[in-house]
N, C-alpha and C positions, 0 to 999 in steps of 0.2 A: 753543439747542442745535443747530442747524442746519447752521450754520457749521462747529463743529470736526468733524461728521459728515463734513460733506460733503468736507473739508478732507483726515480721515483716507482717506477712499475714495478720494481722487486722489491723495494720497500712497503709498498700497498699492498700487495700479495704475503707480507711475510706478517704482515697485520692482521690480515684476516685468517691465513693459517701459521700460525707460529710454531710448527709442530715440524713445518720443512726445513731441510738443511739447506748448506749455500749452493752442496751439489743439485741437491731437488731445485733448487730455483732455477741455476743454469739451464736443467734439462728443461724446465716447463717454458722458460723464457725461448729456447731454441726449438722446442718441438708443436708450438703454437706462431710462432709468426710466422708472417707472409713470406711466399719465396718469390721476389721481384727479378726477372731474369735479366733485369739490365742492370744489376747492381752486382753482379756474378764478377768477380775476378779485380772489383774495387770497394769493397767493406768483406769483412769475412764471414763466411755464412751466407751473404747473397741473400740477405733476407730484413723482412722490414716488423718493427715495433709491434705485434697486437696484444694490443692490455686486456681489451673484452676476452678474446680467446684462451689469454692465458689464464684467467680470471676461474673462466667453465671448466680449463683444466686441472686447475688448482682444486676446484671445487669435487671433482671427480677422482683426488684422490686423498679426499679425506675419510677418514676412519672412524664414525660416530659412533661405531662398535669396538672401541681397541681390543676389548675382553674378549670378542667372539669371532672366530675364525668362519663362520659361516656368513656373516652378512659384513655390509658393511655399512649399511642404516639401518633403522629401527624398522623392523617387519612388521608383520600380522600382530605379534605378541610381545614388540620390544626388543632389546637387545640381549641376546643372553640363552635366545629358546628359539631353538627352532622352529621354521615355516612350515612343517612337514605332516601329510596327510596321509598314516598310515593305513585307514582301512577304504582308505576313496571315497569318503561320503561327503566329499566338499566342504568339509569344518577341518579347520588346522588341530594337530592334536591339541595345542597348548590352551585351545576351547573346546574343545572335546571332552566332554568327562568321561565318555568309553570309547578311546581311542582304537582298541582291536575290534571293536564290533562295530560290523556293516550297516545294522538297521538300528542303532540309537545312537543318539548324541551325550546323552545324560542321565545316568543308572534309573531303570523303571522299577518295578513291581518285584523283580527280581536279583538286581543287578543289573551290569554290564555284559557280560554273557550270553545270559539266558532269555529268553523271546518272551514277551508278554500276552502268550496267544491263549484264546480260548477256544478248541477245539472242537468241546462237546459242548458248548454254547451253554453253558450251565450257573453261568455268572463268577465261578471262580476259575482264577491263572493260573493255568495247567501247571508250574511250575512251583506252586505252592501245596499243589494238591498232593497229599504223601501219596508217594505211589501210584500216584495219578488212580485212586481207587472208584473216583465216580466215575470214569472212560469204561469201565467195565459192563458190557450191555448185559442189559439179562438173557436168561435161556431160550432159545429160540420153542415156539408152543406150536403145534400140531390142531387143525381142525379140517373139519370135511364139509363141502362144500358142493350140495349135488353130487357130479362128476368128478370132481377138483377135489385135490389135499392141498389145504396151505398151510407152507411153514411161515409164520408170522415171527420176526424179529424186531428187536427194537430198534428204531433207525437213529444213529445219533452221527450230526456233523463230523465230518473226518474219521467215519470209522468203516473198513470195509471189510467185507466177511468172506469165509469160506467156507463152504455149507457140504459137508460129505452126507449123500442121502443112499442108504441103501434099503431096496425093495425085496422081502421074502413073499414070494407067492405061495397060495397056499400048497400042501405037498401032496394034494390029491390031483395038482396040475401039474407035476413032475416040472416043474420050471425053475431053470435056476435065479440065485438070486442077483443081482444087479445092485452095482454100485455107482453113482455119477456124484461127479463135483460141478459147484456153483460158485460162481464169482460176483459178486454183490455188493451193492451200496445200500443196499436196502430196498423198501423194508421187508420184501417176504418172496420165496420161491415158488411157482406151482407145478404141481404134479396134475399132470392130465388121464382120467379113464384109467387110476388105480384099479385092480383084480380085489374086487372083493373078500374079504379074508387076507388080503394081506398083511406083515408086517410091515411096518416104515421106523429105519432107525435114523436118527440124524445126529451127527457129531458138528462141531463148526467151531473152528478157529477166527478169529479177528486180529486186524493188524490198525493201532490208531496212524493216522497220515498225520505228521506234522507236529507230534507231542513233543516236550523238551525230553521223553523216555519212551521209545516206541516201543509197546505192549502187545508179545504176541500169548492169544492162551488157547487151550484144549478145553471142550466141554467134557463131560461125560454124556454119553447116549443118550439121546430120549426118543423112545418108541412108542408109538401107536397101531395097534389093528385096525384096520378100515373095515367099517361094517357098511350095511344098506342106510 
């Protein structure tokens, strides 16, 4: 009885996968059944019939991708395209519409590339803007204030300044004159119990944080005499 058993189970198997040869059936037939250790040294192989098991092994080496060397079922996207996540944002590329870019999945305002950020909060993407020419704050303005000089500048999102202020006293106090930097977010620096008669000049640079074109510029001076 052995025989036609054994016979039908490689015929059942050869039905479902017709793709294996006589040798694949051999191997799947002897690497799935049972090893009975009292059958050792009176059938050859020392092993008994499992049709289920051979069945799952059959199954596990079928190839429903024969065209694609990387899978051997249908993945995330099918047979044919890789599963693969190249910028790590948890979409396969092959759904991904911008596969190299970290923060989008599917071309914004700009493309794939480029950030859809709006910096100076100005209602247009910084990326469209030529030149990004509305980031450019205006001149920083000089007024006196009691005691106080303030320098008033414009405060825009993501822009921070560098304010070079230098003080001429008048030259009937033989004092020299002094120069200090200012680091800033905005919007204004104060100068405490200015000398009367003096000059104030102020230059200032600005750097945007976070533009698609980060913008550094030089003003020209702008001075003020402090009076009473």
């Amino acid at each position: 009885m052995a025989a036609p058993m054994v016979s039908g189970a490689l015929a059942l198997i050869a039905s479902q996968v017709p793709d294996l040869g006589a040798a694949d059936l051999k191997r799947l037939l002897m690497e799935s059944a049972f090893r009975v250790t009292g059958l050792e040294g009176f059938v050859e192989g020392g092993r008994f019939l499992n049709l289920k098991g051979m069945a799952v092994l059959a199954a596990s080496q079928t190839d429903n991708c024969p065209s694609d060397p990387s899978k051997r079922e249908p993945g995330v996207c099918g047979c044919g395209i890789a599963d693969t996540d190249s910028d790590g944002d948890g979409v396969a590329d092959c759904y991904d519409g911008c596969p190299s870019s970290t923060f989008k999945n599917a071309p914004g305002v700009c493309g794939c590339e480029v950030e859809d950020a709006d910096v100076n909060a100005n209602g247009l993407i910084d990326c469209l803007e030529t030149g990004i020419s509305t980031l450019v704050p205006a001149a920083p303005r000089l007024r006196t204030n009691r005691n106080q000089l303030l320098i008033l500048m414009q405060g825009l999102q993501g822009v921070r300044y560098y304010v070079q202020v230098t003080v001429s006293p008048p030259r009937r106090t033989r004092r020299r004159s002094s120069t200090t930097y200012y680091e800033a977010t905005g919007p204004n620096v104060v100068l405490r119990n200015p000398l009367v008669g003096s000059r104030v000049q102020v230059r200032y640079a600005y750097l945007v944080v976070g533009a698609t074109d980060e913008v550094s510029f030089r003003s020209d001076f702008t001075s003020r005499s402090i009076g009473r």
